[in-house]
C-alpha positions as CSV (number, residue, x, y, z in Angstrom):
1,X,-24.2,141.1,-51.2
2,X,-20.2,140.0,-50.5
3,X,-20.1,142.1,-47.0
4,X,-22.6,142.7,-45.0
5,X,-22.8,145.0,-41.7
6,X,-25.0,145.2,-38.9
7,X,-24.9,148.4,-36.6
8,X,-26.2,147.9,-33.2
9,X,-27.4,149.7,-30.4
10,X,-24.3,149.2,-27.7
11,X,-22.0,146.6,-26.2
12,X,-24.9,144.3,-24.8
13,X,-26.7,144.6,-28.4
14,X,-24.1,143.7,-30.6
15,X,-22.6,141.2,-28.2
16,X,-26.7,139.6,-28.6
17,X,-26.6,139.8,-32.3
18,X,-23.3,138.3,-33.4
19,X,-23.9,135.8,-30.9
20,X,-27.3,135.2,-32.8
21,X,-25.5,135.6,-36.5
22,X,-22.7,133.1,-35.2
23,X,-25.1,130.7,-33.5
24,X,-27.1,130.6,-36.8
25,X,-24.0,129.5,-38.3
26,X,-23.0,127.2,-36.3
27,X,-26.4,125.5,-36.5
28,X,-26.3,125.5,-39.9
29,X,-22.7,124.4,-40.4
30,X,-23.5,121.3,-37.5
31,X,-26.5,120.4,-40.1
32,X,-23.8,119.4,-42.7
33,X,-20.8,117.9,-40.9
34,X,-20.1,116.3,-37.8
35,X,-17.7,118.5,-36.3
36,X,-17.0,122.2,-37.3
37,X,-13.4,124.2,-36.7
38,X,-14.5,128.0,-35.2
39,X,-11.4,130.6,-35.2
40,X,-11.6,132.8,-31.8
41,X,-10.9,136.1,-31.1
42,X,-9.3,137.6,-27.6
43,X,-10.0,141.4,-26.4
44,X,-12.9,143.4,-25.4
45,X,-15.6,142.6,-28.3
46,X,-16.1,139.0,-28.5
47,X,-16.4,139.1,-24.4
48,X,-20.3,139.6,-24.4
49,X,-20.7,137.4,-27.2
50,X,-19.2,134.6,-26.0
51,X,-21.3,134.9,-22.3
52,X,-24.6,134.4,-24.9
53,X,-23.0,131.8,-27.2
54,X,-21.9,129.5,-23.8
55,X,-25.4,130.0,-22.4
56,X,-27.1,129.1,-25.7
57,X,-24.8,125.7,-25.9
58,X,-25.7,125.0,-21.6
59,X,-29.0,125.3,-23.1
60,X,-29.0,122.7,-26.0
61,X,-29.4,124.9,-29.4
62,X,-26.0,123.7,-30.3
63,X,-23.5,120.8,-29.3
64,X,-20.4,122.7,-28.5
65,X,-18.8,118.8,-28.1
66,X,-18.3,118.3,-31.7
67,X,-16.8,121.8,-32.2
68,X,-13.0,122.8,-32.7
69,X,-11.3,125.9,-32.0
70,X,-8.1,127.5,-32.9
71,X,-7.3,131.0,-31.2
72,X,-5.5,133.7,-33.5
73,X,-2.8,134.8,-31.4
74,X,-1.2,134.3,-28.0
75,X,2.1,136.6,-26.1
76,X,5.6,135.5,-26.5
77,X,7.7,136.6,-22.8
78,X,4.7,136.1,-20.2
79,X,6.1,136.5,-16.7
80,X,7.1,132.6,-15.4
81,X,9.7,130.1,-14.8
82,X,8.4,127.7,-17.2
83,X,5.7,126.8,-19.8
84,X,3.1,125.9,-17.4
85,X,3.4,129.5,-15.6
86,X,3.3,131.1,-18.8
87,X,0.3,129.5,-20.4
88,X,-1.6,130.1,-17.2
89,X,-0.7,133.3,-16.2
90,X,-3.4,135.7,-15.6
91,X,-2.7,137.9,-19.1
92,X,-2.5,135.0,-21.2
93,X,-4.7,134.4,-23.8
94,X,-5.2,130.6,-22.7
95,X,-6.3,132.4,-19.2
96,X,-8.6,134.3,-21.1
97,X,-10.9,131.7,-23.1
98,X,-11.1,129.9,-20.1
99,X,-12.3,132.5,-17.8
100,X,-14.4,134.0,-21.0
101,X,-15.5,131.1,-22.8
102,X,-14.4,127.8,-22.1
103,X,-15.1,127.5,-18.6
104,X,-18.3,128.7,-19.3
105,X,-19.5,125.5,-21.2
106,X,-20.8,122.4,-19.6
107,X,-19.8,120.3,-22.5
108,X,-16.3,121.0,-23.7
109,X,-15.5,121.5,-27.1
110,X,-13.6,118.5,-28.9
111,X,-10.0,120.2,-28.8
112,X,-9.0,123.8,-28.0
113,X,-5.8,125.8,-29.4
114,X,-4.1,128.7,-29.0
115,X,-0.7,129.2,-30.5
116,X,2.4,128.0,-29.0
117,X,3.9,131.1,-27.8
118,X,4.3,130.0,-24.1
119,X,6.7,127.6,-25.0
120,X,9.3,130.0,-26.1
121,X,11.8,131.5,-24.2
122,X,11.6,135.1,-24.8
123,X,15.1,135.7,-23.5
124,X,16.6,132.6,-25.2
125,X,14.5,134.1,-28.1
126,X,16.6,137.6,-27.9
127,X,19.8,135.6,-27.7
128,X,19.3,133.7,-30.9
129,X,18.0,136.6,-32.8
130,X,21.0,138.9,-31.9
131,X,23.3,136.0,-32.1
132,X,22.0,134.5,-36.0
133,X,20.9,138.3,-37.8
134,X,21.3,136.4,-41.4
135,X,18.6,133.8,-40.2
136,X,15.7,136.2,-40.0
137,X,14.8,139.4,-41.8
138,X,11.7,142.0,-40.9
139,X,8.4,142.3,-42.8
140,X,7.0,146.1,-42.4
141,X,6.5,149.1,-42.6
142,X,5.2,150.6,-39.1
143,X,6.6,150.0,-35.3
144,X,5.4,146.2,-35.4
145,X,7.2,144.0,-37.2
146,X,7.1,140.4,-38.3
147,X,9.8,138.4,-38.1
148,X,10.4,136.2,-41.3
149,X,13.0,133.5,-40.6
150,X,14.7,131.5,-43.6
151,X,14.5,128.1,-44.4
152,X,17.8,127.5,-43.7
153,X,19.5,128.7,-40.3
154,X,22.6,128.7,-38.5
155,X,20.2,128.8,-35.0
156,X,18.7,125.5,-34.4
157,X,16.5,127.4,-32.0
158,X,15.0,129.4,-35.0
159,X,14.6,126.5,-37.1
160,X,13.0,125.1,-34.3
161,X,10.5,128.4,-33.5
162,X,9.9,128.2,-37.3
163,X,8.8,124.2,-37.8
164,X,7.6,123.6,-34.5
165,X,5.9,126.8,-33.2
166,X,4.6,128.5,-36.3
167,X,4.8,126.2,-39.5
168,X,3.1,123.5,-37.1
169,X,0.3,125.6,-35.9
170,X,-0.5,126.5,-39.7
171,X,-0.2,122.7,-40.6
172,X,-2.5,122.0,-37.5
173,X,-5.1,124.3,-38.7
174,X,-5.2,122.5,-42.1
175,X,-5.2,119.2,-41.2
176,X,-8.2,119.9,-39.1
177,X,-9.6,121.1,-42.4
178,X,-9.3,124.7,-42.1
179,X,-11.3,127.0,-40.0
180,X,-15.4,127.1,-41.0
181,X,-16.3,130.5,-38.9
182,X,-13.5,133.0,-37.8
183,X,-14.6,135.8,-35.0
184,X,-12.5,138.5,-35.0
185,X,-11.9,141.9,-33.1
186,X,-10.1,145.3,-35.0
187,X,-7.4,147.0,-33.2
188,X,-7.4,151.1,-33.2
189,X,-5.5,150.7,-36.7
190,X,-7.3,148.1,-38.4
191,X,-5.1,145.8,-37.1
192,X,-6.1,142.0,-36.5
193,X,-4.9,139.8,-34.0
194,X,-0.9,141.1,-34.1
195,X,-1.6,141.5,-37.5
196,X,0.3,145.0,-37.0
197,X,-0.2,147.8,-39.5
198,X,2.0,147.7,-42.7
199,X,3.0,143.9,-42.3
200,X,2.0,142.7,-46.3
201,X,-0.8,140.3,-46.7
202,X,1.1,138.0,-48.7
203,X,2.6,135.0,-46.9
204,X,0.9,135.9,-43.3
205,X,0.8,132.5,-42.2
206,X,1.3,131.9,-38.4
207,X,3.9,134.3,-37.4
208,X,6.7,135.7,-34.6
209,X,5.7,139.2,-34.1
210,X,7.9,141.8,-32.5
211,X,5.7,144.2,-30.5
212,X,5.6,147.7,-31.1
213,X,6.7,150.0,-28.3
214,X,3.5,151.7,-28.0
215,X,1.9,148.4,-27.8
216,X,4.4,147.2,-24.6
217,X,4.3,150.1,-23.1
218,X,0.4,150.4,-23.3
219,X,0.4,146.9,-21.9
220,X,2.1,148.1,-18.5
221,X,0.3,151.4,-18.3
222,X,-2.8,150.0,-18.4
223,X,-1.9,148.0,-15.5
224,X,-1.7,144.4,-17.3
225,X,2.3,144.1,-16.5
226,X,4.1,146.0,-13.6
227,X,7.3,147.0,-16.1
228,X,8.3,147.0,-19.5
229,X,10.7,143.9,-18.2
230,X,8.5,142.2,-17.3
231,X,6.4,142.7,-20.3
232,X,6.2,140.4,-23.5
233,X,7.7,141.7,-26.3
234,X,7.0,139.3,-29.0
235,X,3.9,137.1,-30.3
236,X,2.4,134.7,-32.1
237,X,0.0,135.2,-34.6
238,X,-2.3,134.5,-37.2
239,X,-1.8,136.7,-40.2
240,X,-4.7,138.3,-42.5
241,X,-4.2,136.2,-45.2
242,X,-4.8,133.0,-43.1
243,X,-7.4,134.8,-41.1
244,X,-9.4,135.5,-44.7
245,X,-8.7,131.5,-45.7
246,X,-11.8,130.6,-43.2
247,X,-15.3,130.5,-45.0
248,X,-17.2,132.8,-43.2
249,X,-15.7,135.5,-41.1
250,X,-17.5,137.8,-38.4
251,X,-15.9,140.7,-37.3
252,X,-16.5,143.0,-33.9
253,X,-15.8,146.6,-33.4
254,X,-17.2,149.0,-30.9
255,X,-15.8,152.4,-29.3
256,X,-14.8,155.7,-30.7
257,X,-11.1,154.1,-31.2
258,X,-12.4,151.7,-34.0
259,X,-14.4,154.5,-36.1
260,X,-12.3,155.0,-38.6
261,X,-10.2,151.6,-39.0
262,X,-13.6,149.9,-40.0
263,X,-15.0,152.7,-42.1
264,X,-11.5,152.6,-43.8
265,X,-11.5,149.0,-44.5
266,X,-14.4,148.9,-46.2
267,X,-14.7,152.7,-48.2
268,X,-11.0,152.8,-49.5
269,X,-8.7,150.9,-51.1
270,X,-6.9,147.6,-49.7
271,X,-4.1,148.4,-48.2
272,X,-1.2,147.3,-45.3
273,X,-1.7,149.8,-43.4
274,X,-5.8,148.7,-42.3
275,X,-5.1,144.8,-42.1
276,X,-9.1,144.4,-41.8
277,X,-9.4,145.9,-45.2
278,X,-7.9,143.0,-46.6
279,X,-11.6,141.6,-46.0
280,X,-12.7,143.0,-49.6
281,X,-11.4,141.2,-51.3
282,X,-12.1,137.7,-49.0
283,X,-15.2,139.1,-49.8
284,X,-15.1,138.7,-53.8
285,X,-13.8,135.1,-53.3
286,X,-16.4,133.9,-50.6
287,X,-19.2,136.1,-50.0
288,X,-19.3,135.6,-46.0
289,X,-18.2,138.4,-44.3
290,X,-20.2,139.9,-41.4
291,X,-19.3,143.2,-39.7
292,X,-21.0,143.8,-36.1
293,X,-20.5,146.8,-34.9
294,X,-22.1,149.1,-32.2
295,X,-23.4,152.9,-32.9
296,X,-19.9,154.3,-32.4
297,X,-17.5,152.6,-34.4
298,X,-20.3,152.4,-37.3
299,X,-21.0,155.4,-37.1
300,X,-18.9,157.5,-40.1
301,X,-21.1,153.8,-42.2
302,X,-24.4,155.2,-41.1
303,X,-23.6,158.3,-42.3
304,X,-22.4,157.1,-45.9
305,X,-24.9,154.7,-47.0
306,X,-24.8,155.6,-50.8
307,X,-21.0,154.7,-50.4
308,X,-21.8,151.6,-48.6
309,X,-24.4,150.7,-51.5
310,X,-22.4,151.4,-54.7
311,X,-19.5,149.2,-53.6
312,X,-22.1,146.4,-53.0
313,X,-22.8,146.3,-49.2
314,X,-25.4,145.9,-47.2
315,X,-26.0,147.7,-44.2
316,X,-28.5,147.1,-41.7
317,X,-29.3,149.3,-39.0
318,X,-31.0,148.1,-36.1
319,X,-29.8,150.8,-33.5
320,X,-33.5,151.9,-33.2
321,X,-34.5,148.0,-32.1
């Protein structure tokens, strides 16, 4: 079967079972090479998972020290006076594997990343982009947009943002011989990482994301930034078509807000507009794709089984476990 998905009970069940399906994989991918490259995910749904995956590591069924990681996606414009500030402030991503993940695990893995984000300037950033218009265009369709900027540029601050900060983390994700297991989340729109809605597939490298407003001002009134100053406005991310270049994907949903995003992505057509549905056809290529979800968000797939079947996917329900 290309996809399959697993529907679990709640939270603490599908956090226990994709840490079981990655753990399996991770065994099995430690039995054929000496170190493996994972792909992590920030957010809600990979928060359980990763308590049960550090506690299986502390407890010897893997050796997290010959494991690499590489995060998807990390803020541009965190509060701070310099890069050390922003990499460590409490809403960083970088603050957020340690406290979830990393910190958890007594032996480390061989080289953590997260994107380079932090060491932009978001207000030098601004500057450049107002200043150099003909050095950038915008890829989409929605509120969030990507920011494309061309090879050539008046700005050496762009040219720099482009080589240094995304081209380089791309490049730094190949040379380590791309990624072997990617864990990601789904936003409310089938979005992944800041893989916004109606940003194309096609060349979604690494790149410079500028935030919808509905995403900033979410941000401050859920209480994770006092003001929409002092709120990023930009990131860094890894786009769906890098995100589908790993060989075997597992993806995490649970809540209402992620019913139909994942039912979407897997009973309709590929489209922009449900990033995560770009997963069909990773599927066709590679065969490794794993949805975890709880009751809630799989619930419209429980319901349309036949559906699920005649496209060729596997469902699996183990909310009655």
């Amino acid at each position: 079967m290309p996809i399959k998905v697993v529907i679990a009970k709640d939270f603490e069940h599908l956090s226990k079972v994709a840490a079981d399906v990655v753990k399996e994989k991770i065994v099995g991918l430690l039995k054929k090479r000496k170190e493996i490259v994972l792909g992590l995910a920030t957010g809600n749904s990979p928060t359980g998972m990763y308590k049960h995956l550090a506690q299986a590591a502390n407890n010897g069924e893997f050796d997290s020290a010959r494991i690499r990681s590489f995060n998807l996606d990390e803020y541009v414009g965190l509060p701070g006076e310099n890069v050390q500030q922003r990499l460590m402030h409490p809403e960083s991503y970088c603050y957020f594997m340690i406290q979830e993940f990393f910190g958890l695990l007594k032996r480390k893995f061989i080289e953590t990343n997260v994107p380079f984000g932090s060491l932009i300037d978001q207000k030098t950033l601004i500057k450049e982009l107002r200043r150099y218009p003909g050095d950038w265009t915008y890829r989409g369709t929605d509120a969030g947009k990507a920011i494309a900027i061309k090879q050539k540029t008046g700005s050496q601050y762009l040219a720099w943002v482009r080589k240094e900060i995304l081209d380089a983390y791309a490049k730094k994700i190949k040379k380590a011989g791309g990624i072997d297991l990617q864990v990601i989340g789904v936003g409310g729109r089938g979005h992944v990482a800041f893989h916004e809605s109606g940003i194309p597939f096609k060349g979604s490298s690494v790149m410079l994301i500028k935030l919808d407003d509905n995403t900033i001002n979410n941000a401050v009134a859920d209480g994770h930034f006092p003001s929409i100053k002092d709120s990023p406005h930009y990131a860094i991310s890894m786009g769906a078509e890098l995100v589908y270049q790993a060989r075997n994907v597992v993806l995490l949903a649970n809540g209402e807000r992620k019913v139909e995003s994942v039912t979407r992505s897997l009973l309709d057509n590929v489209t922009p507009e449900v990033p995560i549905s770009y997963g069909q056809g990773y599927a066709k290529r590679r065969e490794n794709l794993i949805y975890v979800l709880d009751r809630v968000a799989g619930r419209e797939l429980l319901s349309k089984k036949g559906e699920l079947k005649a496209k060729g996917i596997a469902i699996e329900d183990r909310t009655t476990a």
